[in-house]
C-alpha positions in Angstrom: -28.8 -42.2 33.0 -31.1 -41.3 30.2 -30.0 -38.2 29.3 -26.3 -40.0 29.2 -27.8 -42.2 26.5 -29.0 -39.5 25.0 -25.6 -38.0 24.9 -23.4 -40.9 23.8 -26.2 -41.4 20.8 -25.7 -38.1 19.2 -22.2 -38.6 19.4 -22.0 -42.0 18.1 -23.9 -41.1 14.8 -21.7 -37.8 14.1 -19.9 -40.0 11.5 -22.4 -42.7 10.2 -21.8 -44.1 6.9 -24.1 -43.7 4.1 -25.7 -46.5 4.4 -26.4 -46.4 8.4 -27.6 -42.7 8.3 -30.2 -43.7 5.4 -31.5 -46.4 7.3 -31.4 -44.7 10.1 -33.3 -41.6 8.3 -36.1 -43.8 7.1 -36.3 -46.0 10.2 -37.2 -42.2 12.2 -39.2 -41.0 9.7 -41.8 -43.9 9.4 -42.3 -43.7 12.4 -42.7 -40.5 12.9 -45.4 -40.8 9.6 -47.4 -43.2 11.5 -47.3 -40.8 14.7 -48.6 -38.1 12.9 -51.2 -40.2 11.0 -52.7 -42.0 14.6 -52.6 -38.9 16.9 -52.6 -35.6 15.1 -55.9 -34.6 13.5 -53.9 -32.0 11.2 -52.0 -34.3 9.6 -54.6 -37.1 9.4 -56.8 -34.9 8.2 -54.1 -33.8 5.4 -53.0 -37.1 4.5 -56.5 -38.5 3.9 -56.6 -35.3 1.5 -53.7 -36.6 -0.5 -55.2 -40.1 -0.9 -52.1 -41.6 1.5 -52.4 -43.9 4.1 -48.5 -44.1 6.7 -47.8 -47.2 4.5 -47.4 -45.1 1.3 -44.2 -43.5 3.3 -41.2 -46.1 3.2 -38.4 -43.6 3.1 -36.8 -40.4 2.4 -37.3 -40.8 -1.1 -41.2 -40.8 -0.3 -41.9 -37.4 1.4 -42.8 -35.7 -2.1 -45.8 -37.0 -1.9 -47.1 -35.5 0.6 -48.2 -32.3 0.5 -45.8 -28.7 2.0 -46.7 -27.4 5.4 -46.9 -23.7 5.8 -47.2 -21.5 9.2 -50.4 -20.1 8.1 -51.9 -23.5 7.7 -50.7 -24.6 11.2 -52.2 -21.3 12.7 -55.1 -21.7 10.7 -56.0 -25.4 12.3 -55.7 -24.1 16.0 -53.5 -25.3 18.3 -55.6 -29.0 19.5 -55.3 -30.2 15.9 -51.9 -29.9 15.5 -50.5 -31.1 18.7 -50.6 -34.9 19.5 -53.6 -36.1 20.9 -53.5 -35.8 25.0 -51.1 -33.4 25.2 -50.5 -31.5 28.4 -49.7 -28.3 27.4 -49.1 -26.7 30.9 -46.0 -29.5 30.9 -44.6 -28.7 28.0 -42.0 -26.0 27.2 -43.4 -23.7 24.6 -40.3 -22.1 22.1 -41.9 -18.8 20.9 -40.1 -17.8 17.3 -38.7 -14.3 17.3 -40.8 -13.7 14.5 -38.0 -12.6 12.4 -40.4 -13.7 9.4 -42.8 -10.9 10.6 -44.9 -14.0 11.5 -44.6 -15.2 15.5 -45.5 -18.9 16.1 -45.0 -21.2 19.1 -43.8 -24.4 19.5 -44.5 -27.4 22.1 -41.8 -29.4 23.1 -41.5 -32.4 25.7 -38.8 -32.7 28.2 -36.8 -34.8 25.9 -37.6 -32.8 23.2 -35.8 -29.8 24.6 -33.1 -32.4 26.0 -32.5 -33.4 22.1 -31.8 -29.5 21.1 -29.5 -28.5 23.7 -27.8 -31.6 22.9 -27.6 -30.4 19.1 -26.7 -27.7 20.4 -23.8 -29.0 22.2 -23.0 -31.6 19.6 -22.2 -28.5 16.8 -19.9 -26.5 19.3 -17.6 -29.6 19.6 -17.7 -30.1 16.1 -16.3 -26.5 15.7 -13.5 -27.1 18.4 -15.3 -26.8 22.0 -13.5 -27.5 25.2 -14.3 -28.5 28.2 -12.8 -25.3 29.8 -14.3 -22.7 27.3 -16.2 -19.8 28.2 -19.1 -19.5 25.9 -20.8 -16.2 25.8 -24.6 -15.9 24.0 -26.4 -12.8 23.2 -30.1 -13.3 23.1 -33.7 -12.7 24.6 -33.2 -13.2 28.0 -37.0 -15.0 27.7 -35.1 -17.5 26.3 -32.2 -18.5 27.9 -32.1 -21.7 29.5 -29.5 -20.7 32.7 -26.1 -22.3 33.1 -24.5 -24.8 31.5 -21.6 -26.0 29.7 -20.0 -22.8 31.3 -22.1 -20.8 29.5 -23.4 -17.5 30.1 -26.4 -15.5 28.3 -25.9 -11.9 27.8 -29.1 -10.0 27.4 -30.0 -8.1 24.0 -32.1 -5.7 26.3 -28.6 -4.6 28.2 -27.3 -1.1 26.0 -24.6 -1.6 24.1 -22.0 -0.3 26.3 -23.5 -2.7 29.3 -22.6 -5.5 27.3 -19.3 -4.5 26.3 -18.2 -4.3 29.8 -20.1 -7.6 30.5 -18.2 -9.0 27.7 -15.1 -7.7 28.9 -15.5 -8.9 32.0 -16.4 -12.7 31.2 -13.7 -12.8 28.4 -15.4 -15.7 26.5 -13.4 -18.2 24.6 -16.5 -18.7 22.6 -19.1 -16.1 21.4 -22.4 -17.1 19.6 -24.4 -13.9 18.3 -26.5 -12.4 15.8 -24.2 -10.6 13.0 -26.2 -7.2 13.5 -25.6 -7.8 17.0 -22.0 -7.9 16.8 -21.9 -4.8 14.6 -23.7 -2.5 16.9 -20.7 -3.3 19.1 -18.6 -2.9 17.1 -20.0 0.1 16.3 -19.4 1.3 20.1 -15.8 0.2 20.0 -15.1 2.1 16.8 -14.9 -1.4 14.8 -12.3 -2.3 17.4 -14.0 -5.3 19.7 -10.7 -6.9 19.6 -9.2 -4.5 22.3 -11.5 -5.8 24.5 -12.1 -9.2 24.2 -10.2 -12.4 22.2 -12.4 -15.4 21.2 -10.9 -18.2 20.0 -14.3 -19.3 18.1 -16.8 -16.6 16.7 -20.5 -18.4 15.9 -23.1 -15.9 13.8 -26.7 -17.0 13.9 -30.6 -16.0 13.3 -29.3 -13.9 11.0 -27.1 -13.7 7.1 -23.4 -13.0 7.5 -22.2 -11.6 4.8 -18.6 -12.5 3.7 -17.4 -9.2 4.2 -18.7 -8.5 7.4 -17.2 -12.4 8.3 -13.4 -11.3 7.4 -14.0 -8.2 9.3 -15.0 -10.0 12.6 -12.1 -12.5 11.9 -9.3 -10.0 11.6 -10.9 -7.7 14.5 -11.2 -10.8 16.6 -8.5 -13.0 15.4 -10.7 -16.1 15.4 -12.2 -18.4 13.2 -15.6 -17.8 12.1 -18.4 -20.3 11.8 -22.4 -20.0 10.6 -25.3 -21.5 12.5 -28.5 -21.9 11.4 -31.4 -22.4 13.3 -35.2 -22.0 13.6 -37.6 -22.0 17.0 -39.8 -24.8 15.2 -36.4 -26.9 15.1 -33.7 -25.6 17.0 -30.1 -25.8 15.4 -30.4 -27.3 11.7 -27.2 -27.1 10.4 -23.7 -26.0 11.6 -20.7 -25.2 9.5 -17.3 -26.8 10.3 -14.0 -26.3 9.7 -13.8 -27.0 6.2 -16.0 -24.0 5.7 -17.8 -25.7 2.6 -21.3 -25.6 3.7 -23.5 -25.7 6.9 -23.5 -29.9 7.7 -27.5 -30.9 8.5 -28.3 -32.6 11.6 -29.8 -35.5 9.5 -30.2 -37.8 11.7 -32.7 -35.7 13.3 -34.0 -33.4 10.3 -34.3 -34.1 6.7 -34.3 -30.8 4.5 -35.4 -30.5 1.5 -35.0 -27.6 -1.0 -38.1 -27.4 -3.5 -37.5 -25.4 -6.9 -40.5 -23.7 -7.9 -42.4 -26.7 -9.2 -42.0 -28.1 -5.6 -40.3 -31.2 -7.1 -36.6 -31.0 -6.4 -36.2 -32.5 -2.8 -33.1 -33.9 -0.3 -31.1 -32.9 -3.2 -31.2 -29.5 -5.4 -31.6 -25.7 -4.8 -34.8 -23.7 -3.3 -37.4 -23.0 -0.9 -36.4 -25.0 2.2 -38.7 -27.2 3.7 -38.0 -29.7 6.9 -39.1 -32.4 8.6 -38.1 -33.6 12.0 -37.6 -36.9 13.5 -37.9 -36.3 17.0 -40.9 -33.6 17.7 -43.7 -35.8 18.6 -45.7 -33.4 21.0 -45.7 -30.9 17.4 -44.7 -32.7 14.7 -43.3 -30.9 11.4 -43.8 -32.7 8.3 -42.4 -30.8 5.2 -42.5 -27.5 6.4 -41.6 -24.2 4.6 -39.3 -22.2 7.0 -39.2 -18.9 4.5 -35.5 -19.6 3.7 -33.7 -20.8 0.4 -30.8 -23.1 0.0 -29.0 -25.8 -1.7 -28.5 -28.9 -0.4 -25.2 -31.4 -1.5 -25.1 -34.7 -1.0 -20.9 -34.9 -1.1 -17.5 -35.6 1.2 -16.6 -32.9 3.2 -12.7 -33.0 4.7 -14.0 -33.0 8.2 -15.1 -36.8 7.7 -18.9 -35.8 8.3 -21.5 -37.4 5.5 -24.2 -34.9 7.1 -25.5 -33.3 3.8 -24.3 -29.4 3.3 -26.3 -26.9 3.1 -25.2 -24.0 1.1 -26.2 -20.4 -0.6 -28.4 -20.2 2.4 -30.9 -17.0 1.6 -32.6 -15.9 5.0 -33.2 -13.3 7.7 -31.1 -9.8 6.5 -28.8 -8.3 9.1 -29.9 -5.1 9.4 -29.0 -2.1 11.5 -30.2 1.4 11.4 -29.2 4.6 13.2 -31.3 6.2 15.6 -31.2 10.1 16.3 -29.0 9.5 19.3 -26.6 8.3 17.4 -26.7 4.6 18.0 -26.9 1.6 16.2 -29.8 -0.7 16.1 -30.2 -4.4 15.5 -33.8 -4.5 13.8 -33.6 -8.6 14.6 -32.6 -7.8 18.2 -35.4 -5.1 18.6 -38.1 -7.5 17.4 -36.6 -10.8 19.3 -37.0 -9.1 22.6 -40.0 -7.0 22.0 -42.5 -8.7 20.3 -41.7 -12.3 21.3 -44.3 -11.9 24.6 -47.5 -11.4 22.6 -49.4 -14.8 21.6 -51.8 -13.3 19.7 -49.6 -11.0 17.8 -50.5 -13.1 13.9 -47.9 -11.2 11.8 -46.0 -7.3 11.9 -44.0 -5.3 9.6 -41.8 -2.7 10.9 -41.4 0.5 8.6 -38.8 3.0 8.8 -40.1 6.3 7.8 -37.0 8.5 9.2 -34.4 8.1 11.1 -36.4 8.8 14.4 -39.9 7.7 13.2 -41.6 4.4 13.0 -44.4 2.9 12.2 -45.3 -1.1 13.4 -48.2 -2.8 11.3 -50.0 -5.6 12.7 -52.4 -8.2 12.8 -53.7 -9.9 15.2 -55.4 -12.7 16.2 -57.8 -11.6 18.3 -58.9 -8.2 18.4 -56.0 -6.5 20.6 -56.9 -4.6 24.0 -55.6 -1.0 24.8 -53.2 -2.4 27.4 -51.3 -5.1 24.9 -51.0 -2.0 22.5 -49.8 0.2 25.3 -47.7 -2.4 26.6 -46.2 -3.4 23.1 -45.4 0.4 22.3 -43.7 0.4 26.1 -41.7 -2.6 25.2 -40.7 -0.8 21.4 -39.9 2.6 23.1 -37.8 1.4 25.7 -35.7 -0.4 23.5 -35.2 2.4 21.0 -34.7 5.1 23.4 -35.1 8.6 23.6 -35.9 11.0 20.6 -38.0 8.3 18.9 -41.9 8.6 17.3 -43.7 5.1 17.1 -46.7 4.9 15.7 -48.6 1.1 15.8 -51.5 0.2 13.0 -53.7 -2.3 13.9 -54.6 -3.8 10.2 -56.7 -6.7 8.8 -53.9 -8.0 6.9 -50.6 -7.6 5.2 -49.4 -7.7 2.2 -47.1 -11.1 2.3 -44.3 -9.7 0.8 -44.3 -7.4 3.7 -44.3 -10.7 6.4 -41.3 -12.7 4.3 -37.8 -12.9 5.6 -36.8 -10.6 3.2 -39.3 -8.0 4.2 -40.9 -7.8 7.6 -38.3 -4.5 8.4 -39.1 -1.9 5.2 -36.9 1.4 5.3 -37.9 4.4 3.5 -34.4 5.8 4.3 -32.9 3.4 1.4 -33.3 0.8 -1.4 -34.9 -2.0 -0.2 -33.5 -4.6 -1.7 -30.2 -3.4 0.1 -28.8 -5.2 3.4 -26.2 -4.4 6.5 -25.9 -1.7 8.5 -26.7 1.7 7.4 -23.9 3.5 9.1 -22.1 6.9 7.5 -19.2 5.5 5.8 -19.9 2.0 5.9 -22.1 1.2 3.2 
């Protein structure tokens, strides 16, 4: 019964007015303020810093004042100080990031927590058109699928390209959710012709930039409609396009995100470094935090009827691809989502392309690593490129942070690096 409520809540406030979803939004977020303040030493400790007490945060209009979260500053304060006080942690479900940033962080979620962000999840496939009797297809770390549901199956990044073709194929999905460099090492294997095979009606890219052109390429391949996700593993989905395709519409009554320009002032409404808040993780809580990402946000009608806030000229994770000696095609966010993920202690990595068949992975750790988690790390790596392939791993003090942004945890000697897609002969 309570997840039904649940349900029928996150349906109901789809299509607030103005007025409700502000109240709403301020409602959540004092309480959340308070939360954070009585039972999480991090926060106290951060808002005693800033002179503030939970009364000095009314509304939405009052989050400037306190001060941004970073990743560093939550790995710096350990793990009891920025959980809620009297946490279980062996009951919780722990959401390990992918560590596309270059810097792997974990986060603690509740039962109802997790029950919140497959409902999100849920809640954004019906806005783009879901059915009851869709197939819906999603390539990812099989770590991190949650088994069946919604007639949803998870299709393993592990499986070789031609594997999950033929899994594809086979399933025939009506929806298919998937990184963009994803798709294009499968396209790759069907000679930019995934459309023989298979014939989605809905095509969602996530974790990852589409780029336009790559977007009208999938759409004429696959004649279907197109639509962005955006998600983190600190927040699950964030935003969702619909089909107005004008912007990616926040989840707002469950996130407010702000995008700060370089003086950190602009907030719910401008252009820059994105920086969230949620209203429902209590076991973690995430007060203003920087993600890594820029973005504007734009408070305006949209023809779908939604006043969810849009997110648009969304900078973040690059889709890149590389060819290997054997000839195939390689999703650098897929390689580092299913290999890296298992390591706790792994602090941050950068992943350098010195030729097409050599590799070098920097990284800190931390705690001093053991042979083992290096061997089993370059196991992991190998495996997953194949044969044919030189890895070398540097255990390092620290990184450069430019090396551990979005925009630059994968480095390639091979080309310019300010450059993105796939590097594939002919298709640059």
């Amino acid at each position: 019964m309570f997840a039904i409520d649940m349900i029928c809540e996150l349906l109901r406030s789809r299509r607030p007015s103005a007025d409700e979803l502000q109240s709403l939004r301020d409602r959540k977020l004092r309480i959340m303020i308070r939360h954070a303040y009585e039972t999480v030493p991090y926060y106290r400790a951060l808002f005693r810093a800033a002179g503030l007490s939970p009364e000095d945060v009314q509304s939405v209009d009052d989050l400037k004042k306190i001060p941004v979260t970073a990743k560093e500053d939550l790995n710096a304060a350990g793990l009891d100080n920025i959980l809620t006080r009297g946490t279980e942690k062996g009951a919780c479900f722990i959401c390990r990031t992918s560590g596309s940033s270059g810097k792997p962080f974990s986060t603690y979620l509740s039962r109802h927590e997790r029950m919140i962000r497959r409902l999100l999840g849920l809640r954004r496939l019906l806005d783009v058109g879901f059915r009851p009797r869709d197939r819906v297809c999603i390539l990812c770390d099989p770590v991190q699928s949650w088994g069946r549901r919604f007639r949803t199956r998870y299709l393993s990044l592990l499986l070789p390209p031609q594997k999950q073709i033929e899994f594809l194929q086979g399933m025939q999905p009506t929806i298919l959710n998937a990184w963009p460099s994803c798709l294009r090492v499968i396209q790759h294997h069907t000679d930019y012709h995934l459309g023989r095979f298979i014939q989605p009606r809905i095509v969602a890219t996530s974790g990852e930039m589409c780029d336009k052109e790559f977007r009208r390429t999938l759409a004429a391949d696959l004649k279907a409609e197109v639509f962005d996700f955006y998600a983190a593993g600190e927040f699950g989905p964030i935003a969702s396009e619909c089909h107005a395709h004008q912007g990616l519409h926040v989840n707002a009554d469950q996130l407010i995100v702000e995008c700060l320009d370089d003086d950190q002032t602009t907030g719910t409404c401008g252009s820059g470094e994105i920086v969230i808040t949620s209203l429902y993780s209590f076991i973690m809580p995430f007060i203003r935090y920087r993600i890594g990402d820029r973005g504007s946000i734009k408070e305006r009608s949209c023809p779908c009827g939604s006043r969810f806030p849009l997110l648009t000229d969304l900078q973040g994770q690059r889709d890149y691809t590389v060819v290997l000696p054997n000839g195939r095609l390689l999703s650098i966010g897929a390689l580092v989502n299913t290999t890296l993920r298992p390591f706790p202690t792994l602090h941050k990595f950068r992943l350098i392309q010195e030729a097409i068949g050599e590799f070098v992975l920097e990284t800190v750790f931390l705690e001093h690593p053991t042979s083992e988690t290096i061997s089993r790390i370059r196991s992991r790596i190998v495996d997953f490129l194949g044969s044919g392939v030189r890895l070398d791993i540097e255990v390092v003090d620290s990184i450069d942070e430019e090396g551990v942004r979005k925009f630059g945890n994968f480095v390639s000697r091979l080309r310019n690096e300010q450059e993105s897609g796939p590097v594939v002969p002919g298709n640059n």
